[in-house]
C-alpha positions in Angstrom: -43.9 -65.4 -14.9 -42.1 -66.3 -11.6 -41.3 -69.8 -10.9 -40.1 -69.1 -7.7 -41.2 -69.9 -4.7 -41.6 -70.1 -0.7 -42.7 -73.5 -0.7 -41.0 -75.5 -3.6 -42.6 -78.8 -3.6 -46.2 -79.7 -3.9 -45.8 -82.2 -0.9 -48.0 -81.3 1.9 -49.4 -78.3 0.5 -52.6 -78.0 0.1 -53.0 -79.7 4.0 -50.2 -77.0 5.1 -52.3 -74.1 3.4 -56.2 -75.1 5.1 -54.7 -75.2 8.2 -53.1 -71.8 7.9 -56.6 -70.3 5.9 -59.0 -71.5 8.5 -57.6 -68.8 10.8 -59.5 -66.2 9.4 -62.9 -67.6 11.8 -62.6 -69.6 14.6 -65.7 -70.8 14.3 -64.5 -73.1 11.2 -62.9 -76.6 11.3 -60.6 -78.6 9.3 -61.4 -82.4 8.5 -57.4 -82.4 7.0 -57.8 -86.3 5.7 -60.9 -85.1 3.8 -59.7 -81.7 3.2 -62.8 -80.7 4.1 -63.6 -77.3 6.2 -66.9 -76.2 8.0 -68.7 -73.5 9.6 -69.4 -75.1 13.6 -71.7 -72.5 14.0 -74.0 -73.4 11.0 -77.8 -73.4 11.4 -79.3 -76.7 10.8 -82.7 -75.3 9.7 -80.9 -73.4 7.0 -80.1 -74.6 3.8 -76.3 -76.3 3.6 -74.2 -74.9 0.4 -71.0 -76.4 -0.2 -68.6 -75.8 -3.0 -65.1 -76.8 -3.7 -62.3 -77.6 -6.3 -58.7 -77.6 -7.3 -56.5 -75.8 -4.9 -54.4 -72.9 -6.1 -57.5 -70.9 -6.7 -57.6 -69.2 -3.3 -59.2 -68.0 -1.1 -61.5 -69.9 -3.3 -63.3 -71.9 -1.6 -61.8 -72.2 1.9 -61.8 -68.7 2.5 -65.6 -68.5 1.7 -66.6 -70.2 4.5 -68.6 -68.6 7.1 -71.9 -67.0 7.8 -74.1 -66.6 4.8 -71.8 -67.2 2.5 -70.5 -71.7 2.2 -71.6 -73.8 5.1 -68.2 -76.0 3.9 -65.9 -76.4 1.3 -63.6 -79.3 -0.3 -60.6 -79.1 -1.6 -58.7 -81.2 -4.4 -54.8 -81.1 -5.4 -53.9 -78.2 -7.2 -56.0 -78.2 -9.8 -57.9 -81.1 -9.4 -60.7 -81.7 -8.3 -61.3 -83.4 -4.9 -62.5 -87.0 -4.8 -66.1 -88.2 -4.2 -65.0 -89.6 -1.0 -64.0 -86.3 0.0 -67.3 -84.6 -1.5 -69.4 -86.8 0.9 -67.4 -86.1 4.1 -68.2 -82.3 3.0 -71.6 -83.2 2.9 -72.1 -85.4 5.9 -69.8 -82.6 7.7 -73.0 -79.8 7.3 -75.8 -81.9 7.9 -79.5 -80.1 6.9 -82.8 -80.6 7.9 -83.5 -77.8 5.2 -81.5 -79.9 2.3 -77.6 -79.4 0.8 -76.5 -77.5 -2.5 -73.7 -78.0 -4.3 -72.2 -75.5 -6.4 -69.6 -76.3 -8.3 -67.6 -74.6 -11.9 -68.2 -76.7 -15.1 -65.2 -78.7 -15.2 -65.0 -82.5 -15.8 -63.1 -84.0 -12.8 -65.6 -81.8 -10.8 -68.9 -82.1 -12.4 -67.9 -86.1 -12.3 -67.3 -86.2 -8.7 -69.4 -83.9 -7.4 -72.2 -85.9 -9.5 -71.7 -89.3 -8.2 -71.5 -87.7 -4.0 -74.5 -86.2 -5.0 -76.0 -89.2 -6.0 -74.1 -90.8 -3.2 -75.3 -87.9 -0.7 -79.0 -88.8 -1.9 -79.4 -92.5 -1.5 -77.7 -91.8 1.9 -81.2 -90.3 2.4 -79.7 -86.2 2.1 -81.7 -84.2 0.2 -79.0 -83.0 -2.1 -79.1 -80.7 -5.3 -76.1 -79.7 -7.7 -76.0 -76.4 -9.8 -73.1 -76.4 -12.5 -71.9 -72.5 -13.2 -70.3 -72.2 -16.6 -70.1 -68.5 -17.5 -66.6 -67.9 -20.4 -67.9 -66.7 -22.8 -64.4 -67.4 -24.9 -65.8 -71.2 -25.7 -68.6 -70.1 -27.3 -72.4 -70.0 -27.3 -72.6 -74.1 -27.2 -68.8 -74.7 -26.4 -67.5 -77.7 -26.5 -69.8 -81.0 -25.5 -69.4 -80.3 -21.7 -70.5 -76.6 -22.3 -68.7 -73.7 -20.9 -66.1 -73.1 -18.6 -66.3 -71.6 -15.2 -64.7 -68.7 -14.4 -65.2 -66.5 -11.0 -68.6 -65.0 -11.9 -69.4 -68.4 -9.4 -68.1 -66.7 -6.3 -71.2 -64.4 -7.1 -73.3 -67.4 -7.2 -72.0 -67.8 -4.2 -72.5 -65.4 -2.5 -76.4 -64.6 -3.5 -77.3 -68.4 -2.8 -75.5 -67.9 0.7 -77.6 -64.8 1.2 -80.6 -66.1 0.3 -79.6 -69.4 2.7 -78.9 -67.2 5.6 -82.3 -65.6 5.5 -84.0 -68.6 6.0 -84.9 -69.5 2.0 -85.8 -73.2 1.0 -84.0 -75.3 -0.9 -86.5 -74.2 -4.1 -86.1 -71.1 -3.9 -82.4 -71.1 -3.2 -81.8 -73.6 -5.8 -83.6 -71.7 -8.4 -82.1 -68.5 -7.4 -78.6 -70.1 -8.0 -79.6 -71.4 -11.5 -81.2 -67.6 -12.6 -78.1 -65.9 -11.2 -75.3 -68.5 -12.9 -77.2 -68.3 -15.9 -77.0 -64.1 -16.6 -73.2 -64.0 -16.1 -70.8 -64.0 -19.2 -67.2 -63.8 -18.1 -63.8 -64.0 -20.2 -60.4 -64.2 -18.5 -57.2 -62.1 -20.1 -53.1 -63.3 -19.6 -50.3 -61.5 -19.6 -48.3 -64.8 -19.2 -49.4 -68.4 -17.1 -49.0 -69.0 -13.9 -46.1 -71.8 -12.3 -47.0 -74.7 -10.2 -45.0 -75.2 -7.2 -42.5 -78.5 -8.3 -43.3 -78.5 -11.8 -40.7 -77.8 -14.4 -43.1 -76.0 -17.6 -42.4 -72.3 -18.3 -44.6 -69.5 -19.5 -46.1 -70.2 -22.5 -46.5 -66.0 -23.6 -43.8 -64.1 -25.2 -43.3 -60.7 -24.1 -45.4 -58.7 -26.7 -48.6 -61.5 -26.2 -51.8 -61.2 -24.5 -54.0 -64.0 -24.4 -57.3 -63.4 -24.5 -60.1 -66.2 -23.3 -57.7 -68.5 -20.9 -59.0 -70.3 -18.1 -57.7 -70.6 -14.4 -55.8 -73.8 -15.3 -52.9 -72.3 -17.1 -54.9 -73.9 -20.6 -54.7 -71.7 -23.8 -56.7 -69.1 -24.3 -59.6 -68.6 -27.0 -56.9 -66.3 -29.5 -53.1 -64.6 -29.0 -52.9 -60.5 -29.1 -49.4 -59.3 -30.7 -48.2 -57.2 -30.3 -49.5 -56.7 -26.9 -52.9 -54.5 -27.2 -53.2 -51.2 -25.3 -55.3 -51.6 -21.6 -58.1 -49.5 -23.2 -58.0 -51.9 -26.0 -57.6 -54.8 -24.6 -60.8 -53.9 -22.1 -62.9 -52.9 -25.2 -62.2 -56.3 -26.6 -63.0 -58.6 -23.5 -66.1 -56.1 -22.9 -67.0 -57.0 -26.4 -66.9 -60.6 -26.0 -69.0 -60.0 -23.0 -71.8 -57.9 -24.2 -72.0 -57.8 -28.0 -75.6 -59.6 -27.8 -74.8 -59.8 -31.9 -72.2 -62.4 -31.6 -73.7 -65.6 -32.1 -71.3 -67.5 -30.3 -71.5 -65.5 -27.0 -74.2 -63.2 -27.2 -76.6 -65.4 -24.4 -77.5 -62.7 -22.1 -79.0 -59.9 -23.0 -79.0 -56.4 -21.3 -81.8 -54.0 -21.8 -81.6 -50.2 -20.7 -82.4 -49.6 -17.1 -81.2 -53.5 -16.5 -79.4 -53.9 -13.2 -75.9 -55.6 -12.9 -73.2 -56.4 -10.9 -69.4 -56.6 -12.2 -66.9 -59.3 -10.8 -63.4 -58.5 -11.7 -60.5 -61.3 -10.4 -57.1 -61.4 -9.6 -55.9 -64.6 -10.8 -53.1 -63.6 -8.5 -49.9 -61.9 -9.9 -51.5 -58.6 -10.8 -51.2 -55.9 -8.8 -53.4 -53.9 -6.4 -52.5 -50.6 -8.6 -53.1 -52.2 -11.6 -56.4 -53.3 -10.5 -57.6 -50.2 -9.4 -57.0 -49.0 -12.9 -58.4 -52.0 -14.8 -61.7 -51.1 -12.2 -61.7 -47.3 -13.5 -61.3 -48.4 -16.9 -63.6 -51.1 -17.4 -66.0 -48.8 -15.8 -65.6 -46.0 -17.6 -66.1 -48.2 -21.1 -68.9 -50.2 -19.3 -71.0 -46.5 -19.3 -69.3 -44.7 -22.5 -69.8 -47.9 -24.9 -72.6 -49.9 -23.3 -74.6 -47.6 -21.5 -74.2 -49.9 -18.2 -73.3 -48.4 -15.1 -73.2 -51.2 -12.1 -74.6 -51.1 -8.4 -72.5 -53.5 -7.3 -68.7 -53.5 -8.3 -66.0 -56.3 -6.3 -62.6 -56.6 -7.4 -59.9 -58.5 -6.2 -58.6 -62.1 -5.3 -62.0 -63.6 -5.6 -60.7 -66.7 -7.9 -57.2 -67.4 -8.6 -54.3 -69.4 -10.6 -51.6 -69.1 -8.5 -49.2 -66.7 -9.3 -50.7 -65.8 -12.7 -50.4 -62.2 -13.8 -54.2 -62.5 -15.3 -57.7 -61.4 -14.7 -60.9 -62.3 -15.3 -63.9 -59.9 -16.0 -68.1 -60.7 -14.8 -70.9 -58.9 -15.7 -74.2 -60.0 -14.4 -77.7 -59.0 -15.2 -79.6 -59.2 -12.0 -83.1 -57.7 -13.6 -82.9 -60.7 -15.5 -82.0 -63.1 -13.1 -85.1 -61.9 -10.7 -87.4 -62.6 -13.4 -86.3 -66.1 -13.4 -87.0 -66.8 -9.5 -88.8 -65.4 -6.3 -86.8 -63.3 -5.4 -86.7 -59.3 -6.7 -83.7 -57.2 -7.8 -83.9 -55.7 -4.6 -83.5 -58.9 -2.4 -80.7 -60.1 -4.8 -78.8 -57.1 -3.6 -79.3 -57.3 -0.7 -78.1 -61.6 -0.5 -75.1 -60.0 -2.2 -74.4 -56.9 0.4 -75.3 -59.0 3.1 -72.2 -59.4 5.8 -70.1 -62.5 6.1 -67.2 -63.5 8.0 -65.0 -64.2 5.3 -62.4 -63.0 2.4 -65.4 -62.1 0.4 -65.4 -58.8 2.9 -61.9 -57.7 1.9 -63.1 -57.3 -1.6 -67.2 -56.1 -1.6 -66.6 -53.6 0.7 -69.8 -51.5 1.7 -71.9 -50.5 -1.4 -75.1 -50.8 0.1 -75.3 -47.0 -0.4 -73.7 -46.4 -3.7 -72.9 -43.0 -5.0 -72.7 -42.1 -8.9 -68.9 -42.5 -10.1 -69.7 -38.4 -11.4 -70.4 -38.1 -7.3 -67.4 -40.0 -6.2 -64.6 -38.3 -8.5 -64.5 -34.6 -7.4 -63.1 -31.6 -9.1 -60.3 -30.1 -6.5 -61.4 -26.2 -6.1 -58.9 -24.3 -7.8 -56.3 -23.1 -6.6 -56.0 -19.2 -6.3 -52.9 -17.5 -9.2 -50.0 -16.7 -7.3 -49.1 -13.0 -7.9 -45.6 -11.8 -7.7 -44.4 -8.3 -5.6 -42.5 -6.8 -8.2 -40.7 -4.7 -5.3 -39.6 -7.9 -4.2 -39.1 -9.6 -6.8 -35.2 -10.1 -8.9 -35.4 -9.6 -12.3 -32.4 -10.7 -15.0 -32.2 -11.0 -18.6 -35.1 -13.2 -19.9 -33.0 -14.6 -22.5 -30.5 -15.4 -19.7 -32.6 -17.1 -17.7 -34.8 -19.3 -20.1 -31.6 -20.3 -21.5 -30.0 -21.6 -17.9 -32.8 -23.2 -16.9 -33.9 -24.8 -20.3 -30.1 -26.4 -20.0 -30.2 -27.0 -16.6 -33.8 -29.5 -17.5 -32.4 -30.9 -20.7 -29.4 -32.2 -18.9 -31.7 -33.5 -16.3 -33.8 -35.5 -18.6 -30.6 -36.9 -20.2 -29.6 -37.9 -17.2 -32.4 -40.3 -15.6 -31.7 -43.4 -17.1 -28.2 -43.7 -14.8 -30.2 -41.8 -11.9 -32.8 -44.3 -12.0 -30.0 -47.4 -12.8 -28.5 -46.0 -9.9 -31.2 -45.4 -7.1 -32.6 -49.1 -8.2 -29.4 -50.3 -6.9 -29.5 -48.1 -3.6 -33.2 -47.4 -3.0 -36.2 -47.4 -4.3 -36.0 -46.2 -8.1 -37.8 -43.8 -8.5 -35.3 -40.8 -8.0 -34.5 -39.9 -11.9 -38.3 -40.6 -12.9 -39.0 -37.8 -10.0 -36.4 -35.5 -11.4 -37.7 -35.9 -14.8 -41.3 -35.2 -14.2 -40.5 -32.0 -12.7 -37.9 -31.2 -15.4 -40.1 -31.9 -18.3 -42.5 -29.6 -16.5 -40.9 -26.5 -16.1 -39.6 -27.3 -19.7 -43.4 -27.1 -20.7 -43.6 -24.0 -18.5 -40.3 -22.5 -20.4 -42.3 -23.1 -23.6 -46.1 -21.3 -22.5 -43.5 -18.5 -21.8 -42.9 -18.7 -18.2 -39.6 -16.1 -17.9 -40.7 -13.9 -21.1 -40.9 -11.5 -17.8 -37.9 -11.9 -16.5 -39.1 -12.8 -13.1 -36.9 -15.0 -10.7 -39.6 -15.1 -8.4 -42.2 -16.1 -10.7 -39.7 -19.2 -11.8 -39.7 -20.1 -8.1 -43.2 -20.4 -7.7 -43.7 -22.3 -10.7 -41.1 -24.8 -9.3 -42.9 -24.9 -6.1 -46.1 -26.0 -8.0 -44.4 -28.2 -9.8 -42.8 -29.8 -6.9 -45.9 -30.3 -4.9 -48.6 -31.2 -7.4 -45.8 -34.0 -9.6 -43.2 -34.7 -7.7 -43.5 -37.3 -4.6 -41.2 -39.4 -2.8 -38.0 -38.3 0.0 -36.7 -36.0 -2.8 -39.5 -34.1 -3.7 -39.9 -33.4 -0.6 -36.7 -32.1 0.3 -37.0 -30.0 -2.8 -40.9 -28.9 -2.3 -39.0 -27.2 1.3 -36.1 -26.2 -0.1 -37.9 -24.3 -2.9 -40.3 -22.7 -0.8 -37.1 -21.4 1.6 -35.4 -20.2 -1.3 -38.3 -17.8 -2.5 -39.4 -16.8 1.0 -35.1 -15.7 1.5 -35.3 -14.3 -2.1 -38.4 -12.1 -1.5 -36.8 -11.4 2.2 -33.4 -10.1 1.5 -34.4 -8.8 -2.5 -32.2 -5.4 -1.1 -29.0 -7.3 -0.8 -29.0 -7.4 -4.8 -28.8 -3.8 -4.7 -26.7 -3.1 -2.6 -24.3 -6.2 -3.0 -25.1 -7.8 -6.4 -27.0 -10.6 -7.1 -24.6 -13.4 -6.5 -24.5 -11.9 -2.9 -28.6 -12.4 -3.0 -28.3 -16.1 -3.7 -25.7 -16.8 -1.4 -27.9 -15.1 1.2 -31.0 -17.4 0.2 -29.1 -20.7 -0.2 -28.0 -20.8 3.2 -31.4 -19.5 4.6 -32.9 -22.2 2.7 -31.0 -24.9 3.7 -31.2 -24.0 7.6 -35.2 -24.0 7.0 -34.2 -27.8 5.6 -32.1 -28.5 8.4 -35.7 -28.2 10.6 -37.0 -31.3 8.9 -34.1 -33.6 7.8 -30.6 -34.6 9.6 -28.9 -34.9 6.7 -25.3 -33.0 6.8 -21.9 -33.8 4.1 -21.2 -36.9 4.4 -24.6 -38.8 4.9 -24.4 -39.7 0.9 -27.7 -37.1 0.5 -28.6 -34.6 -2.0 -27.0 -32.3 0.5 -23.5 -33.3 -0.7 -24.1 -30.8 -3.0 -26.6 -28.4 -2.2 -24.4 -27.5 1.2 -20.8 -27.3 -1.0 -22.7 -24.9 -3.4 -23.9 -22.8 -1.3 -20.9 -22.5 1.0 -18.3 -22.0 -1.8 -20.8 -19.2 -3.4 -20.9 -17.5 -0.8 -17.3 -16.9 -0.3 -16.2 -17.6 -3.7 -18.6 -17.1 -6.2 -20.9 -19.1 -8.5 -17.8 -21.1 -11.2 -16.5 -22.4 -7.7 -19.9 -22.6 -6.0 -20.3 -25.3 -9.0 -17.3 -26.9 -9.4 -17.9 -28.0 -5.2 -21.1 -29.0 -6.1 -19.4 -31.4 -8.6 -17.2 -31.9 -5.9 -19.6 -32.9 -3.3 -21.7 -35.2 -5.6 -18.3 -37.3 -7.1 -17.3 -37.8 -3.4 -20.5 -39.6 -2.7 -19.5 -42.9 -4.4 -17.4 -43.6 -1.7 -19.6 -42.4 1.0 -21.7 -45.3 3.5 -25.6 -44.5 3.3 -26.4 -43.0 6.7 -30.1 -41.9 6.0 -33.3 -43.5 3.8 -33.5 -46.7 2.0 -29.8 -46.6 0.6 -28.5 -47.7 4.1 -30.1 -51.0 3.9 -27.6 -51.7 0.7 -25.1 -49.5 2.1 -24.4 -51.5 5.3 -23.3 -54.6 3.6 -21.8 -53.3 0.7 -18.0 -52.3 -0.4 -17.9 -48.4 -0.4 -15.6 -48.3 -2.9 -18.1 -49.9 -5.8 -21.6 -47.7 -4.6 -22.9 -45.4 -7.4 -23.1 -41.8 -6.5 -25.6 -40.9 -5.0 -28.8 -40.3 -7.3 -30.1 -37.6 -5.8 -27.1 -35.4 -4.8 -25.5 -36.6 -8.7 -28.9 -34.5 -9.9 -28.4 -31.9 -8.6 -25.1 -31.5 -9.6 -26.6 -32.2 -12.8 -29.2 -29.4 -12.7 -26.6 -26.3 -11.0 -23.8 -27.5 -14.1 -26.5 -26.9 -16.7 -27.3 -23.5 -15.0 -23.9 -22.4 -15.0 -22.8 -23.9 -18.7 -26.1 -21.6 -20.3 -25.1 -18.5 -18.3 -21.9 -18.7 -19.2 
C-alpha cells in the first residue's frame, strides 16, 4: 500500500474533487455547501433518482450523474456518509412531479440519514421512496442485525433504475424494478492490502503473503485471511464459490437455474491495474462457464466503486431472469435500461455490448503460419556439435545474466531489457533441445531466431534484433559463395556489416550513443579485419566503455542527462550482447 500522495491533507478535498469531477457534463452543477451535484437538464415528468455516500469511492456517485443514469448525487467526507441536511438539498435540488428515489448501500451512517431526509423529503409534501442495496455475500445469509453490506453490484442498481427512469417508468414500477434487481446480486470483495486515507497515519493491515478475502470498501477486515497468498485461479474459484454455491447456507440466497440470464460487475477499488483487470475479466469468465455453467450478456469492469488507492476488487454476479420475474419489466427491457447511453463514467466501463459475440467468437485462432524451408545451396553448414554447443553457451550465459541486465535497465529505462533477452534465450534453448541444429544448418538457426524474435520478444531491443536478424540471414543466404572461396569467418564479416547498414535504415544509433551498437559495430568491424578472438574481445570492449558513455537515444537519456557519467551501469542492452557473442566464442573454442 502507498501512502503517498498528491494532495496530503483531507482539508478541502472532497469540495476540491466535485468541482474538478463535474467537468465531465456541463449540463451538471455543484451546490459545494451541500456537496450536492445535479443534472440541469433533468426532466421533471421523469422519475428523480439520487444516491450518494462517503467520498473516496469515485466516480461513485458524482461521476454517475447525467442522463438516464442519477438525476443528483451527495456526497459525505471520506467515508462518511453525508448529513440529512445535505440529503434534502439533494432532493429539493431534482424536484419531480413523477416522485424521488433514493438508492443508497446498506451502511449505518447512510441508511440513518438517508432515512430521516426521506422522511424529512416526505412531510415536505415529496413523494420520496428509499431502496437499501446490500449484496456481500462474505457477512452471511442474515449478517449481522443491519443485514448485509453493500458492495458495487449498486452501481448496477443504478444504472437499470436510471434506465427504466429515462424511459418514462413510474415510480412503482421503477421502485420495484430497483428492489428485484438489488435483491439477485451476491458480491464479495478481495485485498491484496488496504487502501491509505489522505492525512491519516494507519498502515496496511496485510502482510506480503495475505489475501483477504470478504473486505469491504472501508478499509474494514475482511470475512477470512489467505496465507500464503492463493494463486489468481484460486483465489477466483473461491470468491466465485462464495458467490454461487446455492448450498452454502450462509450465502446461497440467489439461485441460478440453466438458461438464467446475468450480468457480472467487476470493480476496481482503485490500485489495481488496467492489465491486471483484463486478466481477472478473462479469468473469472472463463471459471464462470467451465465451473458454473454461466456465461454473461453483460460484462463491465473497472472503477465502478472504489476505496481510494486500494489494490482490491470486488466481484457481482446478477441474475436478471430472476429479477424480471419479480417486476414489470422483462429480461429484455432490463438489458436494454442497462445498455442504454448516458453521459457519464459509467460509459468508460460498459462499453457497447448491445450486440454481444460468444467469447469462442471473440478469441480467434491466428491462421498458421507457413514452415520456412531452407535453400541448402544457400545455406552454411558447420559441425552440429559445434554449433549446438556455441549457442547453448551463448543462452545459458544470457539467462545468468538478467538479473543485473534487468537491475541495470530499471535504473536507465524501462526494465524490461534482460526479461526480453531471457525470453528469447530460453527459447532457442527449448529449440536447441527439439533438435534444432541436429542438421547443421546456420540458416535454419537464423530463422528460428527470427521467429523467436517476432512472436516473444517486444520492446526497442527486440526490435533492433527482429531487423538485425532478418539482415543477417538475407546477407548470409546472399553472399553463401564467399565461404568458399574465403572461409567462413570472411562470410560473417560480409553479413555483419550488411546487417547492420540494413539497421542503420531504421535507427541513428552509432558508437558512442550508449546502444547495443557499442558492440555489435566493434564486433563486426574488428572481424572483419581481424578475426573472430579480436572481433570479441572489442565487443567486450565496446560494452565496458558504455558505463561512461551519456544516453543519447531511448528512455536512458532522461536518467542520463542529470546523472554523473562516471557511476551509470553499462548499458543493458549492448552488456547482452557482449554477453551472448563471449558465450559463442568460449563453446567454439
Amino acid at each position: 500500500m502507498s501512502k503517498r500522495h498528491l494532495f496530503n491533507s483531507p482539508d478541502g478535498l472532497v469540495n476540491k474533487a466535485l468541482r474538478g469531477i463535474i467537468t465531465y457534463n456541463p449540463s451538471l452543477s455543484l451546490d459545494e455547501a451541500n456537496r450536492v451535484v445535479y443534472d440541469t437538464t433533468y426532466d421533471k415528468n421523469k422519475v428523480s433518482i439520487i444516491s450518494g455516500g462517503g467520498s473516496g469511492h469515485e466516480p461513485a456517485w458524482t461521476g454517475y450523474v447525467g442522463s438516464n443514469m442519477l438525476t443528483a448525487s451527495v456526497q459525505g467526507d471520506i467515508f462518511a456518509s453525508p448529513s440529512t441536511k445535505q440529503i434534502l438539498a439533494g432532493v429539493e435540488s431534482v424536484p419531480s412531479d413523477k416522485g424521488t428515489i433514493l438508492v443508497i448501500t446498506n451502511y449505518t451512517g447512510d441508511c440513518l440519514h438517508f432515512g430521516l431526509a426521506n422522511e424529512k423529503a416526505n412531510a415536505r409534501g415529496h413523494n420520496c421512496r428509499m431502496i437499501i442495496c446490500g449484496d456481500d455475500v462474505s457477512v452471511g445469509k442474515k449478517g449481522s442485525m443491519v443485514g448485509r453490506r453493500g458492495l458495487a453490484g449498486q452501481i448496477g442498481v443504478l444504472k437499470v433504475m436510471g434506465g427504466a427512469a429515462g424511459a418514462g417508468g413510474s415510480l412503482d414500477d421503477v421502485y420495484d424494478l430497483g428492489v428485484a434487481f438489488s435483491q439477485q446480486i451476491v458480491s464479495i470483495a478481495a485485498t491484496l492490502d488496504h487502501c491509505h486515507v489522505p492525512g491519516r497515519t494507519e498502515h496496511g493491515m496485510l502482510n506480503d503473503d495475505e489475501v483477504e478475502l470478504g473486505t469491504g470498501p472501508h478499509n474494514e477486515p475482511g470475512y477470512k485471511k489467505l496465507s500464503p497468498a492463493p494463486s489468481p485461479p484460486e483465489l477466483i474459484k473461491q470468491v466465485l464459490t462464495h458467490c454461487l454455491d446455492e448450498n452454502d447456507p450462509l450465502r446461497g440466497y440467489v439461485k441460478f437455474a440453466p438458461g438464467d440470464e446475468t450480468i457480472l460487475l467487476v470493480s476496481n477499488f482503485g490500485g489495481m491495474s488496467h492489465l491486471e483487470m483484463g486478466a481477472l475479466v478473462d479469468e473469472l469468465l472463463q471459471q464462470l462457464d467451465q465451473d458454473w455453467k454461466i456465461q454473461p450478456v453483460r460484462v463491465c469492469a473497472g472503477f465502478l466503486e472504489t476505496s481510494l488507492n486500494a489494490p482490491a476488487f470486488s466481484v457481482s454476479v446478477i441474475n436478471i431472469t430472476a429479477a424480471a420475474r419479480n417486476c414489470k419489466y422483462s429480461v429484455e427491457d432490463i438489458k436494454a435500461f442497462f445498455d442504454v447511453k448516458t453521459d457519464t463514467f459509467w460509459e468508460s466501463m460498459a462499453g457497447s455490448q448491445t450486440k454481444r459475440r460468444s467469447r469462442k467468437d471473440q478469441l480467434v485462432q491466428a491462421p498458421k503460419d507457413e514452415p520456412k524451408t531452407v535453400d541448402d545451396k544457400r545455406d552454411l553448414k558447420i559441425d552440429p556439435t559445434v554449433l549446438e554447443a556455441m549457442l547453448r553457451n551463448a543462452c545459458t550465459q544470457l539467462v545468468e545474466a538478467e538479473p543485473d541486465l534487468t537491475k541495470w535497465d530499471t535504473v536507465m529505462g524501462d526494465g524490461d531489457c534482460g526479461e526480453t533477452l531471457k525470453t528469447g534465450a530460453t527459447s532457442l534453448l527449448a529449440a536447441l533441445d527439439q533438435g534444432l541444429t541436429k542438421s547443421g544448418s546456420v540458416v535454419k538457426v537464423l530463422l528460428e531466431l527470427e521467429e523467436i524474435v517476432e512472436s516473444k520478444m517486444g520492446g526497442t531491443l527486440g526490435g533492433i534484433l527482429g531487423i538485425f536478424f532478418v539482415s543477417l540471414r538475407n546477407a548470409v543466404e546472399s553472399n553463401i559463395a564467399i565461404a568458399g572461396n574465403e572461409g567462413p569467418v570472411a562470410l560473417w564479416a560480409k553479413a555483419l556489416s550488411t546487417a547492420l547498414a540494413s539497421l542503420r535504415r531504421y535507427t541513428p544509433a552509432k558508437i558512442g550513443d550508449r546502444t547495443v551498437m557499442d558492440t555489435l559495430i566493434p564486433f563486426a568491424d574488428v572481424l572483419s579485419r581481424s578475426g573472430f578472438n579480436e572481433g570479441v574481445q572489442a565487443a567486450v570492449d565496446g560494452a565496458e566503455a558504455t558505463k561512461t558513455m551519456t544516453p543519447k537515444l531511448g528512455r536512458a537519456t532522461y536518467v542520463g542527462a542529470g546523472s554523473d557519467s562516471k557511476e551509470l551501469p553499462p548499458d543493458p542492452g549492448a552488456w547482452g550482447a557482449m554477453v551472448a557473442i563471449r558465450g559463442l566464442q568460449s563453446a567454439w573454442k
